[in-house]
Structures are given as structure tokens and as C-alpha cells.
C-alpha positions, 0 to 999 in steps of 0.5 A, spaced: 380 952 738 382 949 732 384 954 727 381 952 719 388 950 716 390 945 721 382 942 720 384 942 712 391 938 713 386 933 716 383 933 711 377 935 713 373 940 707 370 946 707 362 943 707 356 947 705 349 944 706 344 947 703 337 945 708 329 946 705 325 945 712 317 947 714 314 950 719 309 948 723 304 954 723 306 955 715 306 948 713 305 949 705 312 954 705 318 951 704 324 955 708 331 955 707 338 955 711 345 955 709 350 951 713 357 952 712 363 949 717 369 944 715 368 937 715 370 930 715 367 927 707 364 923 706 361 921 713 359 928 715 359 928 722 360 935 723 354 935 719 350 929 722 351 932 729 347 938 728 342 936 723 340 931 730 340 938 734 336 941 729 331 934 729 331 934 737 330 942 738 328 946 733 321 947 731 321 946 722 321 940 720 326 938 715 325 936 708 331 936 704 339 937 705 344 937 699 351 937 700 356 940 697 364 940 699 371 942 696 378 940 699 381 947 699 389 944 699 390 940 694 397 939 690 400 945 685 397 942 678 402 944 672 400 944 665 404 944 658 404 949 654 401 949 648 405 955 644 410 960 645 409 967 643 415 972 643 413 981 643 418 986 642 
């Protein structure tokens, strides 16, 4: 097993998928799923993998798929001050 911090120092992304499907017994009603797991951006691989399960076995058909991602280590940001204020 991977730990989360070495797939982030491989530059891999925390990755949210926000997927719309229909069931076949409902087909007038849109569902939706909430997929979360580090990734490789843009490719999303991890991603594609289980959507193809998705696709190969489970019964709802997709719909849509928006995808979001942040790069959780980033170097420190430093910022000029604009004003000092002293208090007694």
C-alpha cells in the first residue's frame, strides 16, 4: 500500500468526480455519486480505471462526469506587507 503523502510527492492530486447516472428501472431520474481518490491530472487514470468498471458492470448508465482536482503540497507563498501597526 501507498500512503497518501508519497502519492502526493508524485505529484498525483487529490481528485473529485462528481458523476450523474440513470437507472434502468427509473430512466427519468438523474442520480448522483461522489468519487474521491488521489490521481494523476490530467489523464486520470485512476479515474478512467473505475469509470470502465462502472461502464463494464454496474447497471446506471452515465450520464455526465465533472471533475475537479487540487495539488495539496505546494511551495510556501510569501506576501509583502502593506502596513505595520505597533500597540502598547
Amino acid at each position: 500500500m501507498t500512503s497518501d503523502l508519497a502519492l502526493q510527492m508524485k505529484d498525483y492530486r487529490l481528485t473529485t468526480a462528481e458523476i450523474l447516472y440513470r437507472l434502468p428501472d427509473h430512466p427519468s431520474l438523474l442520480q448522483s455519486y461522489i468519487w474521491q481518490e488521489y490521481d494523476l491530472a490530467p489523464d486520470f487514470p485512476t479515474l478512467k480505471r473505475f469509470l470502465d468498471f462502472w461502464d463494464n458492470h454496474l447497471e446506471g448508465k452515465l450520464y455526465s462526469v465533472k471533475v475537479a482536482n487540487v495539488s495539496l503540497i505546494d511551495p510556501p507563498k510569501a506576501k509583502h506587507v502593506d502596513a505595520l501597526y505597533r500597540l502598547h
